[in-house]
C-alpha positions as CSV (number, residue, x, y, z in Angstrom):
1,X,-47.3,-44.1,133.8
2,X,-47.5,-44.7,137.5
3,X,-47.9,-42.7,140.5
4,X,-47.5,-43.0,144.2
5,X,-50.0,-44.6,146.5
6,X,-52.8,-42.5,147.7
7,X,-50.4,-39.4,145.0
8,X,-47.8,-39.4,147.5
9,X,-44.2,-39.2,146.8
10,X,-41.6,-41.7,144.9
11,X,-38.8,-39.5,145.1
12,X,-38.1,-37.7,148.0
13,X,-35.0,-35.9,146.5
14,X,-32.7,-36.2,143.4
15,X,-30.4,-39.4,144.8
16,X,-33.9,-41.1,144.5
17,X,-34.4,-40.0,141.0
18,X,-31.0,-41.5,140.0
19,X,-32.0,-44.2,141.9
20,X,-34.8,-45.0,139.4
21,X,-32.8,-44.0,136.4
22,X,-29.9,-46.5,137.3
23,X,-33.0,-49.3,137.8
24,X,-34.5,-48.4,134.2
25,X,-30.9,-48.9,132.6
26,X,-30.8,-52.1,134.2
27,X,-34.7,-53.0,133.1
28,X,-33.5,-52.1,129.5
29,X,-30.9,-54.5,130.0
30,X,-32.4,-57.2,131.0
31,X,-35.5,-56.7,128.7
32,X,-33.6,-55.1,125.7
33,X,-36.3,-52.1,126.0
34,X,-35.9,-49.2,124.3
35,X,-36.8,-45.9,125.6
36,X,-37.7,-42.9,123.5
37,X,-38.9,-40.8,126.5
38,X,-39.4,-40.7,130.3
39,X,-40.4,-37.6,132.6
40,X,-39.8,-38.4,136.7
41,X,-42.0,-35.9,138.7
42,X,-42.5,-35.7,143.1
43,X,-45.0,-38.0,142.8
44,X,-45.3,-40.1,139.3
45,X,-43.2,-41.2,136.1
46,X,-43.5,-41.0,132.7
47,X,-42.3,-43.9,130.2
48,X,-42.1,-43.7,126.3
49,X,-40.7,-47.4,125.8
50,X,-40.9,-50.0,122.9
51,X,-40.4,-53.3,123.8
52,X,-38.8,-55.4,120.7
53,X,-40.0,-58.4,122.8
54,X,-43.4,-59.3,124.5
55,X,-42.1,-58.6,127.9
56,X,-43.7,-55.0,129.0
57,X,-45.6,-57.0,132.1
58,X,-42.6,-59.3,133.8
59,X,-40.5,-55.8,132.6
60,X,-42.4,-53.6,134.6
61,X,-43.0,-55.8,137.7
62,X,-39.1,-56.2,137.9
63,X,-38.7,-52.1,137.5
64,X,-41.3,-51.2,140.2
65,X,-41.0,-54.1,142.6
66,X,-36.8,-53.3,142.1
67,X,-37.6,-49.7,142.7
68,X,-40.1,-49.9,145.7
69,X,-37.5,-52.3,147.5
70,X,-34.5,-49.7,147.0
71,X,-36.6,-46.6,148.4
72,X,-38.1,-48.6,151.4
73,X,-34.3,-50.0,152.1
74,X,-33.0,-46.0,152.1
75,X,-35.6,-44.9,154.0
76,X,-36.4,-47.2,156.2
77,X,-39.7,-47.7,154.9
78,X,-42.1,-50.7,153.8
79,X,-45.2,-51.7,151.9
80,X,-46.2,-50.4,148.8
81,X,-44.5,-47.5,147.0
82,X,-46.9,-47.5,143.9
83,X,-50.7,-46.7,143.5
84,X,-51.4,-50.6,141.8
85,X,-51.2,-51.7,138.4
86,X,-49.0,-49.2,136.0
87,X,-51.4,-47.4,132.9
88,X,-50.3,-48.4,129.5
89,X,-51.1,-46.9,126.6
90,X,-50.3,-48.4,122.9
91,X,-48.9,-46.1,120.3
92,X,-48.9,-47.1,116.6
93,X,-45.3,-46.4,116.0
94,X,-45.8,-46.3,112.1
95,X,-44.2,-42.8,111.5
96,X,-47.6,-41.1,111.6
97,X,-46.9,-38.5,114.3
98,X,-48.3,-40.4,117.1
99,X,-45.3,-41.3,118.7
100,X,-44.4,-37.7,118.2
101,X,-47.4,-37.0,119.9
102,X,-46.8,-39.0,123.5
103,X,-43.3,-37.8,123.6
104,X,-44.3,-34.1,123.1
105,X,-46.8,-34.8,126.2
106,X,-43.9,-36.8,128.3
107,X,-41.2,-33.7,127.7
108,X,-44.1,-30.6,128.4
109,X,-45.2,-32.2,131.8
110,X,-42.9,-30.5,133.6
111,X,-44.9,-27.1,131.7
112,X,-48.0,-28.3,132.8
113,X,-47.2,-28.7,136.1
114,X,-45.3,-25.4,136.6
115,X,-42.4,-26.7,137.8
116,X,-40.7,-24.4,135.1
117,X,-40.8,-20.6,135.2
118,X,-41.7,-19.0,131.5
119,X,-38.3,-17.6,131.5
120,X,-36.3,-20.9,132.1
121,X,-35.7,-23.2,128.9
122,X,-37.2,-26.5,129.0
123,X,-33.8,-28.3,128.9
124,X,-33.7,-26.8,132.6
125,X,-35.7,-29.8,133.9
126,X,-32.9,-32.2,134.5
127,X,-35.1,-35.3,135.2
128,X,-36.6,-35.4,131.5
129,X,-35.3,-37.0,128.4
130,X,-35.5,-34.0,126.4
131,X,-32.2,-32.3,127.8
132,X,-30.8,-35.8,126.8
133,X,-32.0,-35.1,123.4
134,X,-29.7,-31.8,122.9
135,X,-27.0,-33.8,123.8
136,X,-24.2,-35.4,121.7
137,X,-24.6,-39.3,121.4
138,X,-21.7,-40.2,123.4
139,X,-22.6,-38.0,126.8
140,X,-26.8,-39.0,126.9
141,X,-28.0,-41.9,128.9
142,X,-26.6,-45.0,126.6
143,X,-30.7,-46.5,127.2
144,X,-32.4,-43.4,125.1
145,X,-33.3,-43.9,121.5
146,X,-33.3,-40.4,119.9
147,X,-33.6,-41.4,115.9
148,X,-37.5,-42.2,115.9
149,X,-38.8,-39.2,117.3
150,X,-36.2,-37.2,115.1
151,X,-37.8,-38.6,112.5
152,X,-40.9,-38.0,112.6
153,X,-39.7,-34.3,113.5
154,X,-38.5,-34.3,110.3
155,X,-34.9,-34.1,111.5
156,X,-32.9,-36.7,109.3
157,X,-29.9,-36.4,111.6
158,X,-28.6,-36.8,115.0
159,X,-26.4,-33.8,114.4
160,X,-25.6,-30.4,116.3
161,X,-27.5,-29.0,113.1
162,X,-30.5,-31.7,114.0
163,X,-30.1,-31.3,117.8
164,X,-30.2,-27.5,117.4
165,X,-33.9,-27.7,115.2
166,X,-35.3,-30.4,117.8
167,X,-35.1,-27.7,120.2
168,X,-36.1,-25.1,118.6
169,X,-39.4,-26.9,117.4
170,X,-39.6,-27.6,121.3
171,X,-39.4,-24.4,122.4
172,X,-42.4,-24.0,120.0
173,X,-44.5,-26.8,120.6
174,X,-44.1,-25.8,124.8
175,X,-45.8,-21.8,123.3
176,X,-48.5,-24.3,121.8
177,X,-49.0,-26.3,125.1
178,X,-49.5,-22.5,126.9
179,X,-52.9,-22.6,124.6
180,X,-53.8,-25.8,126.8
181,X,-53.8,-28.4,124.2
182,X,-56.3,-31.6,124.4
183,X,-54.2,-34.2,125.5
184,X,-57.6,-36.0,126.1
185,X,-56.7,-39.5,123.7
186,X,-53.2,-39.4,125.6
187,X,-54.6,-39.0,129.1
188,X,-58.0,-41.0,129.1
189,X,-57.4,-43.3,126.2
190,X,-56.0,-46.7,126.1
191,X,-54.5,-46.5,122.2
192,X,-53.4,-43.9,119.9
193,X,-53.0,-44.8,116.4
194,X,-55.9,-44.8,113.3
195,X,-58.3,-46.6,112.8
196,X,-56.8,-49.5,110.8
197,X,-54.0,-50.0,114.1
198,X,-57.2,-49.7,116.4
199,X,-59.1,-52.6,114.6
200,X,-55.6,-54.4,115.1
201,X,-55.6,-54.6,118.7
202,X,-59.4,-54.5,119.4
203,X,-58.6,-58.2,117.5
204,X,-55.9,-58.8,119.6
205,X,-56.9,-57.8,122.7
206,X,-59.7,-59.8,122.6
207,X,-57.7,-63.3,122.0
208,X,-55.4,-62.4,124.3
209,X,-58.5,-60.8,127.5
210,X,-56.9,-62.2,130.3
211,X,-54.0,-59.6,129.9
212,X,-56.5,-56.8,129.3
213,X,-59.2,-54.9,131.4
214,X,-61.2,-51.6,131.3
215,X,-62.3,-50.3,128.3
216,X,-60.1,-52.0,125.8
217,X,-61.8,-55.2,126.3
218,X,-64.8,-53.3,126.2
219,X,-64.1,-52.2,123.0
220,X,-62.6,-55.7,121.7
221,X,-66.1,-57.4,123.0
222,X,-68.0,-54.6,120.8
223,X,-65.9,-55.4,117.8
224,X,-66.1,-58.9,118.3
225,X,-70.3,-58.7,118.4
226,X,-70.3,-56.1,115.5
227,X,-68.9,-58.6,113.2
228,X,-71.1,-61.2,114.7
229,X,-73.7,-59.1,113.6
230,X,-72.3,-58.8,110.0
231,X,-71.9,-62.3,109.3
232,X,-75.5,-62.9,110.5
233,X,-77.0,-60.5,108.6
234,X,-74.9,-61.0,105.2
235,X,-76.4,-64.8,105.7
236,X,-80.0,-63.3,105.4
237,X,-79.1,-60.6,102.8
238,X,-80.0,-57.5,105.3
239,X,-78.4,-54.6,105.5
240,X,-78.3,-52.4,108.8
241,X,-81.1,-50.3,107.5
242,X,-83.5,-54.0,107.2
243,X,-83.3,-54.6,111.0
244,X,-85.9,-52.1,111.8
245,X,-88.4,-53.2,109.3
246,X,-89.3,-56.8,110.8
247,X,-91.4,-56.6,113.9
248,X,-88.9,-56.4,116.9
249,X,-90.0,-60.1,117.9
250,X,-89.1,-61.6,114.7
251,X,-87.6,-64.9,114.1
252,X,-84.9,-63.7,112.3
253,X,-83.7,-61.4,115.0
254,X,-84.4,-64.0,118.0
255,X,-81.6,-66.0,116.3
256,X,-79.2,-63.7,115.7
257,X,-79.8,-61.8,119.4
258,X,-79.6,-65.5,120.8
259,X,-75.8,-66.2,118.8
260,X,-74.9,-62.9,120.3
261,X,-75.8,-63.7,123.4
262,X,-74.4,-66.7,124.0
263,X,-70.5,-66.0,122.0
264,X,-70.3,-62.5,123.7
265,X,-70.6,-60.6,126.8
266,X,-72.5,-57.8,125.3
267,X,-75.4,-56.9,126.9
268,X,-79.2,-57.4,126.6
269,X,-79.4,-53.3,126.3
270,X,-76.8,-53.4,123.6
271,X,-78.1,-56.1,122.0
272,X,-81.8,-54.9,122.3
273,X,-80.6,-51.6,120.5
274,X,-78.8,-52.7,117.8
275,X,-81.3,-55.3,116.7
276,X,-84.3,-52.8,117.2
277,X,-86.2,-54.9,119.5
278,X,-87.4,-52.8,121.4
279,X,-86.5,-52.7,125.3
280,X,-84.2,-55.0,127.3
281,X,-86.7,-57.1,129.5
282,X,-88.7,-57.6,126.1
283,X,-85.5,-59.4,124.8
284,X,-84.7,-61.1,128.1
285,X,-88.0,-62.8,127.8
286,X,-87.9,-63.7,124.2
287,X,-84.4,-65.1,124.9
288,X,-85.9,-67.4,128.1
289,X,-88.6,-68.5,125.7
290,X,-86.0,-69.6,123.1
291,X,-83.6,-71.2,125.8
292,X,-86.6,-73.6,127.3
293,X,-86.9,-74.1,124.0
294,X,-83.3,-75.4,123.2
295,X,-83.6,-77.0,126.4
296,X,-86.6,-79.3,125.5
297,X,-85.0,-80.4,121.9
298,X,-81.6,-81.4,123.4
299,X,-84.0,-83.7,125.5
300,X,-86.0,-85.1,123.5
């Protein structure tokens, strides 16, 4: 998803909106993307796209710098178009109903933002991929993969039988989305899968940091000390429950708060917690201690 800068406008009218389609065809093209759904609103898009190769980055670089130069050449503008750096989110594509999940919250944006009237169907919104969906194969953009989401429908078919259910589950799921549904995990999150896909990418993510910011590489640098914390405490035979026995300036817990320290960026307050030793500047001064200390052996 990406919006304008400072939430203005990307698309002034509809030649502007074809515009952008005809530059995502050629993105798909040249990056062999496959899109299962997009929403284009005034002032941002929406993009449900798996990409068969690792080429997301250079893909979207090419689509909005491509983009940004058209709309400034038609109207005689310059400078940025976009807000900054597009938001990604990763969805585990497994069949569980997550993909289901984003498209679902792609094709009802035009509900949530009232651009549609109760009475008018949702295939009335020409700039979303779900009226592409109702079509036959042979007249819907050539760029749209319909079979996945289908699928996890639970349509087996991309017939007029299939086409005719999808929409009729649609028309549903939009009565659903009148009861306000929590997209929160959508919206605010930067995954959606279990926990098993989660653990995945935290892995991932982490070898991989200089691609990654905000709270995913948060949440890889957490994983990343958790296990730490495992390994050390499966070396003395603890369990979780053990570390608040010893007193909170024990040996044992020096060492293992001094590993942490030094192969992760978690900090002092984290560390301080999870090793029960009591507050932060207690453990930045046992750490100190144990650094002069390190210092004066490798000296010596």
């Amino acid at each position: 998803m990406n919006r304008g800068d400072r939430r203005e406008k990307i698309f002034d009218d509809d030649h502007d909106r074809r515009r952008f389609l005809q530059t995502l065809a050629q993105a798909c093209e040249k990056t062999r993307w496959q899109v299962q759904a997009c929403c284009l609103m005034s002032n941002h898009f929406h993009l449900v796209v798996e990409t068969p190769q690792p080429n997301l980055v250079a893909g979207m670089k090419w689509l909005l710098g491509t983009y940004t130069g058209r709309y400034n050449r038609r109207h005689k503008e310059f400078g940025h178009l976009f807000s900054g750096r597009y938001k990604a989110l990763i969805v585990d594509g497994s069949g569980n109903g997550y993909l289901k999940s984003v498209c679902d919250y792609v094709h009802l944006n035009p509900v949530r933002a009232r651009v549609l009237s109760e009475r008018q169907p949702l295939e009335a919104y020409a700039w979303s991929s779900y009226g592409q969906y109702l079509k036959a194969p042979g007249q819907r953009w050539n760029w749209l993969r319909v079979d996945r989401l289908l699928g996890e429908w639970g349509i087996p078919k991309d017939s007029p039988a299939g086409r005719r259910r999808f929409g009729q589950v649609m028309e549903h799921r939009r009565q659903q989305e009148s009861a306000k549904s929590d997209w929160r995990a959508i919206e605010r999150g930067w995954c959606l899968g279990d926990e098993e896909f989660r653990a995945e990418l935290l892995a991932q993510v982490r070898g991989l940091r200089g691609d990654h910011y905000g709270p995913e590489l948060r949440q890889a640098e957490e994983a990343h000390g958790m296990a730490l914390l495992r390994e050390e405490l499966k070396a003395l035979g603890w369990g979780r429950a053990e570390l608040a026995q010893p007193p909170k300036g024990s040996a044992e817990k020096v060492k293992i708060a001094w590993r942490l320290r030094q192969q992760t960026t978690m900090s002092l307050k984290w560390i301080a917690r999870e090793l029960h030793m009591g507050s932060w500047t207690y453990l930045s001064n046992l750490l100190v201690r144990k650094r002069r200390k390190v210092e004066k052996n490798k000296s010596v």
